[in-house]
C-alpha positions as CSV (number, residue, x, y, z in Angstrom):
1,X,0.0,0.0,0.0
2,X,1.2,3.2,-0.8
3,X,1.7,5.8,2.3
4,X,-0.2,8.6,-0.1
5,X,-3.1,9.2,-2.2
6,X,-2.4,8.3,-5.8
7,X,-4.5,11.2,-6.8
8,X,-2.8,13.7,-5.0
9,X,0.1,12.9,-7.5
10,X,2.1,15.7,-9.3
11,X,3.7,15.6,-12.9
12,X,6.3,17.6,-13.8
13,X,8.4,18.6,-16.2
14,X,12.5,17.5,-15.0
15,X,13.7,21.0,-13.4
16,X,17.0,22.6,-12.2
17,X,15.4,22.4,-8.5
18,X,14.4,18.8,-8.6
19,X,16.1,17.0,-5.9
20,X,17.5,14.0,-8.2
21,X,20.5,12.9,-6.4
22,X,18.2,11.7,-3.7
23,X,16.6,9.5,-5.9
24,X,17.3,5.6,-6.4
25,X,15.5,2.9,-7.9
26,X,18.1,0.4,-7.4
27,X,19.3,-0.1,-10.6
28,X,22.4,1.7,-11.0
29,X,22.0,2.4,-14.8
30,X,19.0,4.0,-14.5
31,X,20.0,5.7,-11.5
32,X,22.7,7.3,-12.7
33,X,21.3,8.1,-15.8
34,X,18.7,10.3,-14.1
35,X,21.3,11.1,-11.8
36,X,24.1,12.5,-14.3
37,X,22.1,12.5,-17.6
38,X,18.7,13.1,-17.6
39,X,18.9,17.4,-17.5
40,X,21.2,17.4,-20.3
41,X,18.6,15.2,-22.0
42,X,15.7,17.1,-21.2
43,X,17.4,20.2,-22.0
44,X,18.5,19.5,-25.6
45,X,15.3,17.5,-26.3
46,X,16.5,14.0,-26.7
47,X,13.7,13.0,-24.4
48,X,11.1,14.6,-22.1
49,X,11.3,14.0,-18.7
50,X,9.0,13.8,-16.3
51,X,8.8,13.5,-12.4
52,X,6.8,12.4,-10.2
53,X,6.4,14.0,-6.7
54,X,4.1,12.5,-3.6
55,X,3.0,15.8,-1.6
56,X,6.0,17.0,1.3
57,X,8.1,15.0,-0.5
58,X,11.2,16.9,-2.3
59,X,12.4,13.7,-3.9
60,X,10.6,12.4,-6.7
61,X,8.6,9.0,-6.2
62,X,9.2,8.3,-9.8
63,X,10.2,9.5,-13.3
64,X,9.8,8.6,-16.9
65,X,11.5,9.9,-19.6
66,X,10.1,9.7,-23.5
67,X,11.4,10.4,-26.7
68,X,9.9,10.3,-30.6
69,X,11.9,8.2,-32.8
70,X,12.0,6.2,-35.8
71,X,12.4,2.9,-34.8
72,X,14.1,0.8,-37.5
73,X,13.2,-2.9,-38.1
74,X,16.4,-5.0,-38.9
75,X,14.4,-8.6,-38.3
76,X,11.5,-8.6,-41.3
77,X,10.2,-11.3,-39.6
78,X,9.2,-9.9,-36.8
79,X,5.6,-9.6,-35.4
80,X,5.3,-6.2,-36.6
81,X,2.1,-5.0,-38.1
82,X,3.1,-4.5,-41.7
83,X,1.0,-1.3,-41.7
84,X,3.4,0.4,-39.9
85,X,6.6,-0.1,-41.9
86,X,5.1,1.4,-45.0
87,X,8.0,-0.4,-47.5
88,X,10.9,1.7,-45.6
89,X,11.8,-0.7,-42.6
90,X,10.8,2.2,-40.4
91,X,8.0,3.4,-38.0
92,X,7.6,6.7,-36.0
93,X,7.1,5.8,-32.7
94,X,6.8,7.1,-28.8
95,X,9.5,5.7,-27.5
96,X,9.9,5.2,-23.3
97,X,13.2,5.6,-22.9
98,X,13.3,5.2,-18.9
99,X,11.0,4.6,-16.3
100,X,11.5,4.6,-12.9
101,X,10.1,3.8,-8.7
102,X,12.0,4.9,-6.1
103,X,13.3,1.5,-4.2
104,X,11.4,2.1,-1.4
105,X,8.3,2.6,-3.0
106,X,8.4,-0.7,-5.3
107,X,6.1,-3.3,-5.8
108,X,3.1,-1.4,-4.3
109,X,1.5,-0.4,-7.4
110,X,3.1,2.9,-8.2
111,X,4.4,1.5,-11.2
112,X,0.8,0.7,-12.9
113,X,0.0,4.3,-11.9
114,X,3.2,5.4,-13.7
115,X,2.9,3.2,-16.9
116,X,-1.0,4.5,-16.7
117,X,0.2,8.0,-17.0
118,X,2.3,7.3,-19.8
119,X,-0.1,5.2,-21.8
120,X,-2.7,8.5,-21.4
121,X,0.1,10.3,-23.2
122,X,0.7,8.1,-26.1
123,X,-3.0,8.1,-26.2
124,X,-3.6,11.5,-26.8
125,X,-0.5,11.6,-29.0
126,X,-2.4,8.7,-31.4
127,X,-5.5,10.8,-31.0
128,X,-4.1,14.0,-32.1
129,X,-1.0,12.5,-34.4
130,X,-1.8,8.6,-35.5
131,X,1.5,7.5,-34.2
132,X,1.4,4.3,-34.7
133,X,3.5,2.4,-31.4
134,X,4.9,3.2,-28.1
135,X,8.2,1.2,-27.8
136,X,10.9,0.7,-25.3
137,X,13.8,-1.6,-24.2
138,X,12.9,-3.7,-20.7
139,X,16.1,-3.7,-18.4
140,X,15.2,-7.0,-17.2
141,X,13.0,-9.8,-17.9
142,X,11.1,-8.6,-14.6
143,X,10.5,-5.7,-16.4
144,X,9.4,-7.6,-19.8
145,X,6.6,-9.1,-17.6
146,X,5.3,-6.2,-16.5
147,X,5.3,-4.9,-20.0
148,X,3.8,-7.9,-21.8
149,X,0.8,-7.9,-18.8
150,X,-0.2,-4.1,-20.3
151,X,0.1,-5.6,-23.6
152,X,3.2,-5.0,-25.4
153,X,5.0,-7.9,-28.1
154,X,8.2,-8.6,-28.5
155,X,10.0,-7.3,-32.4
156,X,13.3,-6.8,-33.4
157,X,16.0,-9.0,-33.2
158,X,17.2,-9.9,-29.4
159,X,20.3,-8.0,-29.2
160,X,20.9,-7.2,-25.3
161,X,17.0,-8.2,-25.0
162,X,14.4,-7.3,-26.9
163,X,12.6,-4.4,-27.8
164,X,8.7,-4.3,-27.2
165,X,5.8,-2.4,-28.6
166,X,2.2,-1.4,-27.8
167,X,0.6,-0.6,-31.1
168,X,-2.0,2.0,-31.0
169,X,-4.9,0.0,-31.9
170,X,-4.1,-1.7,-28.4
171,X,-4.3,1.2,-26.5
172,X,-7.5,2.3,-28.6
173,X,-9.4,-1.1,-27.5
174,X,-8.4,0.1,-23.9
């Protein structure tokens, strides 16, 4: 159980005052990325970042970080759709670059709430642009489970794991 209200939630875009050396998921790639990385990111549009703040609480709770990209397909036969490759091998997608729960806070739900929040985004990105796929890299295969419960598929050839993708039609039938 979570020790706040889900709904009294804040989003944020990443700022200079955002406490995020206080911050640890436990994963020491993705820590230090939002640790040493993720401003310069944010800052030069290579991805958005968001945080995630429970109220009194200067450290984020969470953060997820997405970028639009053209994700190539080097493995034709993959499960892709073959509406979305169009002849060129490519697909625009909405891709989740990082996502993140603070270590204390895992395994209590906050990650559904996070991964909710992000699938409302690509949502009213396919509403207002047709993009055709979130996509992202799992760190782990605990990670790949949690994906493939909200629906994601495996493409792509398995080079250091598998990408995954939620077409938009998925999220649409949600």
């Amino acid at each position: 159980m979570l020790p706040f209200d889900p709904g009294d939630l804040s989003y944020a875009p990443l700022s200079d005052g955002c406490q995020r050396g206080a911050f640890s998921c436990g994963a020491d790639i993705v820590d230090r990325w939002f640790h040493e990385k993720a401003h310069t990111h944010h800052d030069k549009h290579h991805c958005r970042v968001t945080t995630i703040h429970a109220p009194g609480d200067e450290v984020p709770v969470a953060f997820y970080a997405l970028a639009i990209v053209a994700e190539r397909l080097i493995d034709k036969k993959s499960l892709i759709p073959s509406f979305l490759l169009g002849g060129s091998g490519h697909f625009p997608s909405l891709r989740l670059e990082w996502a993140a729960v603070r270590h204390d806070l895992q395994g209590k739900g906050l990650g559904t709430i996070v991964m909710g929040r992000v699938l409302t985004v690509f949502s009213d990105m396919v509403a207002e642009t047709g993009m055709p796929a979130l996509t992202l890299k799992p760190l782990n295969d605990r990670a790949a489970t949690f994906y493939r419960r909200l629906g994601f598929i495996a493409f792509g050839p398995n080079v250091l794991g598998r990408r995954m993708m939620l077409p938009a039609e998925k999220v649409i039938e949600i």
